[in-house]
C-alpha positions in Angstrom: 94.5 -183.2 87.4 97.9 -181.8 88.0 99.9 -182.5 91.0 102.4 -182.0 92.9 102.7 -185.1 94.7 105.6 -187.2 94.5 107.7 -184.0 93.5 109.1 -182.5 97.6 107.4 -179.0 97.9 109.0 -175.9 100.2 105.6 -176.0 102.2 105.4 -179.8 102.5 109.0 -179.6 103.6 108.3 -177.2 106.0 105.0 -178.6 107.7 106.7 -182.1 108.4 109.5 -180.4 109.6 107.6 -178.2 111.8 105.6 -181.5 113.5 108.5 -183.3 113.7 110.6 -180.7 115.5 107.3 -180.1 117.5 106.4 -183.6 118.7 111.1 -184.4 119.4 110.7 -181.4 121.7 107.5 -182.8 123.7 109.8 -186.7 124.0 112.9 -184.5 125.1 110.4 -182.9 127.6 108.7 -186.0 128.8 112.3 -188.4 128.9 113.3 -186.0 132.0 110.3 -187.3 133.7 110.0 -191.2 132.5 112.1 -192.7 135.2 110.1 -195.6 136.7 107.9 -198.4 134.8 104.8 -196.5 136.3 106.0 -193.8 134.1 107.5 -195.5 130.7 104.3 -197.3 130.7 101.4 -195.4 131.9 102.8 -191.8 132.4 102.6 -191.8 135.9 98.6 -192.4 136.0 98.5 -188.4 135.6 96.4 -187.5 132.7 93.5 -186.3 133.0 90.1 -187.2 131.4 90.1 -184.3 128.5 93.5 -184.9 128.0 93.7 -188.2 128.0 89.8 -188.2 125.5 91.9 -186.6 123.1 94.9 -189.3 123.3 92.3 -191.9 122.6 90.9 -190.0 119.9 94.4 -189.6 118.7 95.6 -193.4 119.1 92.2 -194.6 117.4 91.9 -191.5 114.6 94.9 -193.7 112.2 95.9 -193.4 108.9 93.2 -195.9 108.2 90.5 -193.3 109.8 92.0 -190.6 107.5 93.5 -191.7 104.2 91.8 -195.5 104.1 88.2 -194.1 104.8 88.8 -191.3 102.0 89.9 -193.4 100.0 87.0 -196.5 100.2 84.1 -193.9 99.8 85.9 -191.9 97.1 86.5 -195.4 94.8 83.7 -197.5 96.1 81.2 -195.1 97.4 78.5 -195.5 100.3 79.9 -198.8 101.5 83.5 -197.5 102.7 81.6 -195.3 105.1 80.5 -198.7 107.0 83.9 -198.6 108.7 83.4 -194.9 110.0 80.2 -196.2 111.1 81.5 -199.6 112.9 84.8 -198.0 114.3 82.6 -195.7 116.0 79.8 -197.9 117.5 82.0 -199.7 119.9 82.8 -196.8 122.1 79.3 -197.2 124.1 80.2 -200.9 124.8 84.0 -199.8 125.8 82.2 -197.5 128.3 79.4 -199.4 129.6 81.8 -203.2 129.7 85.3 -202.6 130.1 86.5 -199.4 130.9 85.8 -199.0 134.6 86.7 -203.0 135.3 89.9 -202.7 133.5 91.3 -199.5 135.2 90.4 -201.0 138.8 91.3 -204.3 137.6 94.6 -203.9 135.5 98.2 -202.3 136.1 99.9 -201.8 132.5 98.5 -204.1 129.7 95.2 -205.9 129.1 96.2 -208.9 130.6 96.6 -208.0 134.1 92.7 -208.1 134.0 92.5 -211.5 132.4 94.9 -212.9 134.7 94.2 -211.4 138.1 92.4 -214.5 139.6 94.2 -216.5 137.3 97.6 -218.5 137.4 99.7 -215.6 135.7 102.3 -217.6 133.3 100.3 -219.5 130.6 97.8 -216.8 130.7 100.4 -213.6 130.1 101.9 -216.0 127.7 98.8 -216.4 125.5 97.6 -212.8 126.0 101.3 -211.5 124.6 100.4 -213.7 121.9 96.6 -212.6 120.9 98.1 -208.6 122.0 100.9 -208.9 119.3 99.1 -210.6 116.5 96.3 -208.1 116.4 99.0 -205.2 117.0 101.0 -206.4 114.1 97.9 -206.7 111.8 97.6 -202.9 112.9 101.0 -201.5 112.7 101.5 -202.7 109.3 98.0 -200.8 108.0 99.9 -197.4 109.4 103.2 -198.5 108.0 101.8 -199.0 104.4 100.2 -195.5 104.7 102.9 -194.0 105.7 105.5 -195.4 103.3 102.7 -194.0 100.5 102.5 -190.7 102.0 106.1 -189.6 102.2 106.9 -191.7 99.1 104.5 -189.3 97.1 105.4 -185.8 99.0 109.1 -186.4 99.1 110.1 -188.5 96.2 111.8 -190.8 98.5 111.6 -194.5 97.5 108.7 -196.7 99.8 111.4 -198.4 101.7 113.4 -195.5 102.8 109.6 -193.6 103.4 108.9 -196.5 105.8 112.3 -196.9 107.3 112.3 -192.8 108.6 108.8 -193.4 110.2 110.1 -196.1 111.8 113.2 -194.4 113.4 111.3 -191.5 114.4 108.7 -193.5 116.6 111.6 -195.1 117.9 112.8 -192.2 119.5 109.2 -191.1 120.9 108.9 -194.4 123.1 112.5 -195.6 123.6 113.5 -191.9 125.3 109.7 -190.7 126.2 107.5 -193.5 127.3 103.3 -192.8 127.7 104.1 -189.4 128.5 105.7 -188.6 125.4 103.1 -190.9 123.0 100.5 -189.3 125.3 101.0 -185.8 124.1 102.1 -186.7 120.6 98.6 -188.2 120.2 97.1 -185.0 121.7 99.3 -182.4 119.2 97.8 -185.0 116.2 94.2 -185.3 117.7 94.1 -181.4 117.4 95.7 -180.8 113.7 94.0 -184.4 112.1 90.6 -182.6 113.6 91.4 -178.8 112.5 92.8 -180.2 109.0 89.6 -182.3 108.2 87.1 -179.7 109.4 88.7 -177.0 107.2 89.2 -179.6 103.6 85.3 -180.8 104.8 84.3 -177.1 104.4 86.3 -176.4 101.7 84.4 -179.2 100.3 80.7 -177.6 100.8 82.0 -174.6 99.7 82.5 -175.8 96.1 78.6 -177.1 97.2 77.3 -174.0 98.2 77.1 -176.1 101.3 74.6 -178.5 100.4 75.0 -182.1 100.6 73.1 -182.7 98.5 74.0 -181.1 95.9 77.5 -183.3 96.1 76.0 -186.6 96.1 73.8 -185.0 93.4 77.1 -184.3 91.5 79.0 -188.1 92.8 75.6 -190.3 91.1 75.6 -187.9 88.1 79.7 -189.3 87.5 79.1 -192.5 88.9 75.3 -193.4 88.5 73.1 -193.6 92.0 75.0 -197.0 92.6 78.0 -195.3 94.4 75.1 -194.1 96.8 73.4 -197.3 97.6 75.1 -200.4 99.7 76.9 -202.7 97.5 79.7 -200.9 96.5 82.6 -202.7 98.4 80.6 -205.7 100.3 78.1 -207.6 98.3 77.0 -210.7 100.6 75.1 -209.9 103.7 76.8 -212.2 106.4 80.0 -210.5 105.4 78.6 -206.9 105.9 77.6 -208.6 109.4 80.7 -210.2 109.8 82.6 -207.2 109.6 80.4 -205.2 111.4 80.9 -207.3 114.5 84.8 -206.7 114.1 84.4 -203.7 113.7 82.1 -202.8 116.9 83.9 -205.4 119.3 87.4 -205.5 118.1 87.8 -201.9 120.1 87.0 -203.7 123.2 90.1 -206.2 122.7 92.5 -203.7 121.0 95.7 -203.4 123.1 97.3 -200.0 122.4 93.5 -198.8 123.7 92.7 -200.6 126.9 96.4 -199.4 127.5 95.3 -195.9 127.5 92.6 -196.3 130.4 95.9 -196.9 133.2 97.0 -193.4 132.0 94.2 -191.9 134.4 94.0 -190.9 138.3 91.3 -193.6 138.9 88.0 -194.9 137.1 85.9 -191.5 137.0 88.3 -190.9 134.9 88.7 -193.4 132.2 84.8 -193.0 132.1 85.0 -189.9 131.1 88.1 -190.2 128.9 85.5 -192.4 126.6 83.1 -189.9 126.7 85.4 -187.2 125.5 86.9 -189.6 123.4 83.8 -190.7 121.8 82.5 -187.0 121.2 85.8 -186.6 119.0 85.4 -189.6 117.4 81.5 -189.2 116.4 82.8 -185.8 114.7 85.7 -186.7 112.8 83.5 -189.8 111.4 80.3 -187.7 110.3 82.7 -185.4 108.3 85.0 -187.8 106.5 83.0 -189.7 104.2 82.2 -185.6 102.7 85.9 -185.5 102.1 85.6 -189.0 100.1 82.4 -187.8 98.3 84.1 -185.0 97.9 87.4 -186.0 96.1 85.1 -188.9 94.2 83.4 -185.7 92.9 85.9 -183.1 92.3 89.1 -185.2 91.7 87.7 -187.5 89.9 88.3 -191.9 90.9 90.5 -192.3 87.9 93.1 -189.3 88.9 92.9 -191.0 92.2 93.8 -194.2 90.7 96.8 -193.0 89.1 98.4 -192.1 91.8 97.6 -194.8 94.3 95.9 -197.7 93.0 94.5 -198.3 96.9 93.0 -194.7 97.2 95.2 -194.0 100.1 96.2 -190.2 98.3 92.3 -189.4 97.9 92.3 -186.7 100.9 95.3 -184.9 100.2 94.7 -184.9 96.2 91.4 -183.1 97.2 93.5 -180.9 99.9 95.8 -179.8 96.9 93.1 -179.0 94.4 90.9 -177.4 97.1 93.4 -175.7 98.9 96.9 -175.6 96.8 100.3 -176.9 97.2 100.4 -175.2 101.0 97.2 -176.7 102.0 98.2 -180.6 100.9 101.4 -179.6 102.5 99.7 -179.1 105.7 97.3 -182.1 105.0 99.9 -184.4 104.5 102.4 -183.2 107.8 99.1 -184.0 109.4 98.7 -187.1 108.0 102.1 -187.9 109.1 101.6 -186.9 112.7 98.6 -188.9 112.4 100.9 -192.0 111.6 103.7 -191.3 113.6 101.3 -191.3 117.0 99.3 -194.3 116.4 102.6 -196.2 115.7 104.2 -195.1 118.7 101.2 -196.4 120.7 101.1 -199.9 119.2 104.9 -199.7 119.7 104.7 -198.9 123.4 101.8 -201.4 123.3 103.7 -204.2 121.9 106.8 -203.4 124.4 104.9 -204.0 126.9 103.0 -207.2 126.2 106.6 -208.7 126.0 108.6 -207.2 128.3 105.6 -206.6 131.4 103.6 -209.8 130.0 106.6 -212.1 129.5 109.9 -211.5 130.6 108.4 -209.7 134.1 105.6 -212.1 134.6 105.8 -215.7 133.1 109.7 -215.8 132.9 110.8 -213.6 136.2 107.6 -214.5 138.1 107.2 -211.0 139.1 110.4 -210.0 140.8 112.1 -207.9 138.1 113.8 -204.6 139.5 112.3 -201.3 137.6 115.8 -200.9 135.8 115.5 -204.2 134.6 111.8 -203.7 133.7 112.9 -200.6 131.6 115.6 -201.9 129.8 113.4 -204.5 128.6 110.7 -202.7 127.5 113.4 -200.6 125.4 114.6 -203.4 124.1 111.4 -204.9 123.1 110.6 -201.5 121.4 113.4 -202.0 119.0 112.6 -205.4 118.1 108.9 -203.8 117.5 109.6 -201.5 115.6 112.0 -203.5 113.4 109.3 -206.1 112.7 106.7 -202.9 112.0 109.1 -201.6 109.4 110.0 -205.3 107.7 106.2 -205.8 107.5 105.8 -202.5 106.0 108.1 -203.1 103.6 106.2 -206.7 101.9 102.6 -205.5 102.2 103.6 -202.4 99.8 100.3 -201.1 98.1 97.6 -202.5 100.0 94.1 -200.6 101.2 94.8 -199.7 105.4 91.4 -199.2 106.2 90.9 -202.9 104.9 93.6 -203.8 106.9 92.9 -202.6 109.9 89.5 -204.6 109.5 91.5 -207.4 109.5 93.4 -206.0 112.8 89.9 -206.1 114.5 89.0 -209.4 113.1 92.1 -211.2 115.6 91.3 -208.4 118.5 87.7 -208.9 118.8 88.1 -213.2 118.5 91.6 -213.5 120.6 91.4 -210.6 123.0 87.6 -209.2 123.8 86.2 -213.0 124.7 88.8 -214.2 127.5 88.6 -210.3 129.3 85.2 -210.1 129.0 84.6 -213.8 130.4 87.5 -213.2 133.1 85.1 -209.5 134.3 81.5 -211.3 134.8 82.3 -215.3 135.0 82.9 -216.7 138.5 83.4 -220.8 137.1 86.0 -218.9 134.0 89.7 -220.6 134.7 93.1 -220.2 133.0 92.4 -223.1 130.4 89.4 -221.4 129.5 91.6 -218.3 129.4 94.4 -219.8 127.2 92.0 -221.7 125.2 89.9 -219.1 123.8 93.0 -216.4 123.5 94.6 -219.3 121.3 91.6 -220.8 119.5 90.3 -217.0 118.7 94.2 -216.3 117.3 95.0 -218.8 115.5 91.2 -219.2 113.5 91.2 -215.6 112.9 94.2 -215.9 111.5 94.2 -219.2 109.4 90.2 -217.8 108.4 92.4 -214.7 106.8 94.4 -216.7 105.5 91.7 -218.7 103.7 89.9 -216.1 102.3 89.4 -214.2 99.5 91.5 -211.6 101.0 94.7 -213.3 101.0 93.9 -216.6 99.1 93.2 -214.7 95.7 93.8 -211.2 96.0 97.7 -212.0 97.2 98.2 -215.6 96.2 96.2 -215.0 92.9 94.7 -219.1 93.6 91.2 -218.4 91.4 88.5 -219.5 94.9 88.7 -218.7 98.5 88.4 -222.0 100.6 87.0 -219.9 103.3 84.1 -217.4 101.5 84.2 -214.0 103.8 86.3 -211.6 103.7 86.3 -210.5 107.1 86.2 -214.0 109.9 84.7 -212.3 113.2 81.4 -213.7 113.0 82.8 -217.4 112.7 86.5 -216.6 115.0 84.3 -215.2 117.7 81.6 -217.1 118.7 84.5 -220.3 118.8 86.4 -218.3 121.2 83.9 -217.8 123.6 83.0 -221.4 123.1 86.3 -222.9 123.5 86.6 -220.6 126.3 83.6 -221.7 128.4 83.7 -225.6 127.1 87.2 -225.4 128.9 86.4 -224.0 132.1 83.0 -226.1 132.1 85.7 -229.0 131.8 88.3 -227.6 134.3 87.7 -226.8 137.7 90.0 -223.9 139.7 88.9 -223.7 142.9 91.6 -220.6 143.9 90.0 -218.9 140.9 86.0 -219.0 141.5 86.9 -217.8 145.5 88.9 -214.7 143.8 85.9 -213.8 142.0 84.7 -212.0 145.1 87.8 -209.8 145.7 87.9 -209.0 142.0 84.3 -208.1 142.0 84.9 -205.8 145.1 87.9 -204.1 143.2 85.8 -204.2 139.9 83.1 -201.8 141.2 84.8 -200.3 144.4 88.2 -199.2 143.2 89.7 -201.2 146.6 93.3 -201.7 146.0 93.6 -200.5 142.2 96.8 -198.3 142.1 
């Protein structure tokens, strides 16, 4: 097919710039309220469940959701839509496990949870640690996407594509804080689900709105294997093995748990996943139509052409379906899409090392909120310069696959020590560091190892570790390490907190 992409467009033009001036008004807004660390970080604790349902569906809904998931079900058919399926089933378990314990429990980050009982250096340590591996994993999924987006609508080169995203976040979370990445991510919830609802029934449309009638029209191109499991992961314990990453890396996710200190109180972050999860579900049934939809109409070899990952499927489909206005539209959105979820992992990031680190474990606490501040600014500069750098070397790659990766380190490093730290009285901070570390660093090294990185990047011709995706090994070890350590280790100061943090847990006494 014909396109336009690559080649800068009046509309295309005009819809970034449109967002862009949008989402610099709502940071100019929310910088004349960010004055305290309460408000760079958690925007004052006053959003409110809808809104702040909508920010979760906004920080979680990434490029990977949009472009990635096109992309995987457009190229490799029905197996691409097992990462709609697992990066929705872990809401439930965020709702039932973590969500209420971890807005009593927690101030700013994650680890004020795991360490609350705990002794609060070598534990923020490791948790800034297990918080900016799995962020970086992430950022550079959204990076990559981005770079490939503007790239192909402006005719910019990848580096410079990568470079403007990265100086636009900047200015949402060095000069606007939560508030500002709050509403940003509300503004791109909104457009990514209007934009997707309208190319999914623009879609049907062709279809006479039958569904069946497209995948009728996918096996007739691509034979009735691009309906049937198989497509993208072939050996069972892999397809588990993601699955679990998939399902429990939301529950150790950073730029996520985050999110739940932006509320009044725990009602609240209840009902923020609940909204949150209603979004989600939606935007996940509708998506793999639009990469059915561009496997069927666009054709895989068009999409090929243009970006050898399938990153451009969507807005190839929005073009065709829709014209140059409509992929003009589709791509701003796409942007806003990237430029949010950035901002969060940015903020996220900031605040594992400046709260995590240089307030906690090198300050011991007593930083003054000015300090605090210019600290977490600084941090966000040295985020977003690394986000950008990584960008930059992992040109080309699949984001939905890497963001699978991303939940890989969350669910092994993060999700075991704050689970443990919630419901075990005898759990200690060397169980704590230990499985934080042992979780990190096997994730990581199993990544490494395998077929992912070991052949696809280093081109060697065998993986020394087999799977693709390490969760179902990294996991289990961390919560092993974690509990042979504290079986091994006794902290007397932390078993007798268990009681006051079980009163806080379920009570709300003394959560601010």
């Amino acid at each position: 097919m014909q396109t336009t992409l690559g080649t800068p467009t009046p509309s295309a033009i005009v819809f970034f710039l449109v967002i862009v001036a949008l989402t610099l008004a709502v940071t100019y807004w929310a910088a004349r309220r960010t004055r305290s660390t309460r408000e760079f970080y958690a925007a004052g604790r006053s959003i409110g469940p809808l809104q702040n349902g909508l920010a979760l569906a906004g920080d979680y809904m990434s490029a990977a959701s949009f472009l990635g998931i096109a992309g995987l079900v457009a190229l490799r058919g029905y197996d691409g839509m097992i990462y709609a399926t697992g990066w929705l089933v872990g809401w439930p378990a965020l709702m039932f496990l973590i969500a209420e314990p971890l807005r009593n429990l927690g101030k700013f980050t994650f680890a004020d949870v795991v360490a609350f009982r705990l002794r609060q250096a070598p534990v923020r340590v490791a948790s800034a640690f297990g918080a900016m591996l799995t962020l970086l994993f992430y950022v550079l999924a959204q990076m990559v996407g981005a770079g490939n987006l503007i790239r192909l609508m402006f005719g910019l080169s990848y580096e410079w594509a990568v470079l403007s995203v990265g100086v636009v976040m900047l200015a949402y979370v060095l000069f606007g804080g939560m508030l500002a990445t709050t509403w940003v991510q509300i503004i791109k919830a909104v457009l990514l689900l209007l934009g997707v609802s309208l190319l999914t029934g623009l879609v049907l449309w062709q279809f006479h709105f039958s569904p069946g009638a497209l995948y009728a029209s996918v096996a007739r191109q691509y034979g009735q294997a691009a309906l049937e499991p198989g497509g993208l992961v072939t050996d069972p314990v892999d397809a588990v093995s993601l699955g679990i990453a998939l399902m429990l890396g939301l529950l150790g996710l950073p730029h996520i748990l985050m999110r739940f200190y932006t509320v009044p109180d725990a009602k609240a972050a209840r009902g923020s996943v609940l909204y949150a999860t209603g979004f989600i579900a939606y935007f996940y049934l509708i998506i793999p139509i639009v990469g059915f939809g561009a496997a069927a109409l666009v054709g895989r070899d068009a999409i090929r052409a243009i970006d050898a990952g399938g990153n451009m499927a969507a807005p190839l489909l929005a073009e065709l379906l829709g014209g140059t206005p409509f992929l003009g539209f589709i791509a701003a959105v796409a942007f806003a899409t990237i430029l949010a979820v950035v901002a969060g992992l940015t903020l996220a990031g900031a605040s594992a090392l400046s709260h995590d680190i240089f307030t906690h474990a090198i300050r011991k606490g007593h930083a003054s909120e000015h300090e605090q501040i210019r600290i977490a600014r600084f941090a966000t500069v040295g985020f977003g310069i690394g986000a950008v750098v990584l960008g930059m070397l992992f040109k080309g790659q699949n984001v939905a696959f890497m963001v699978g990766l991303a939940f890989a380190v969350a669910c092994s490093a993060n999700f075991p020590p704050l689970l443990l730290s919630i419901v075990w009285r005898r759990f200690n901070t060397a169980g704590a560091v230990t499985s934080i570390l042992s979780g990190a660093v096997l994730s990581l090294l199993l990544i490494l190892l395998s077929p992912t990185v070991w052949v696809d990047v280093l081109h060697y011709p065998a993986a020394v570790f087999p799977l693709r995706n390490p969760a179902i090994v990294s996991m289990p070890v961390s919560f092993l390490c974690g509990i042979a350590a504290s079986l091994l280790t006794r902290e007397p100061d932390a078993e007798v907190r268990f009681d006051d943090e079980k009163l806080r847990t379920y009570l709300g006494i003394g959560a601010e």
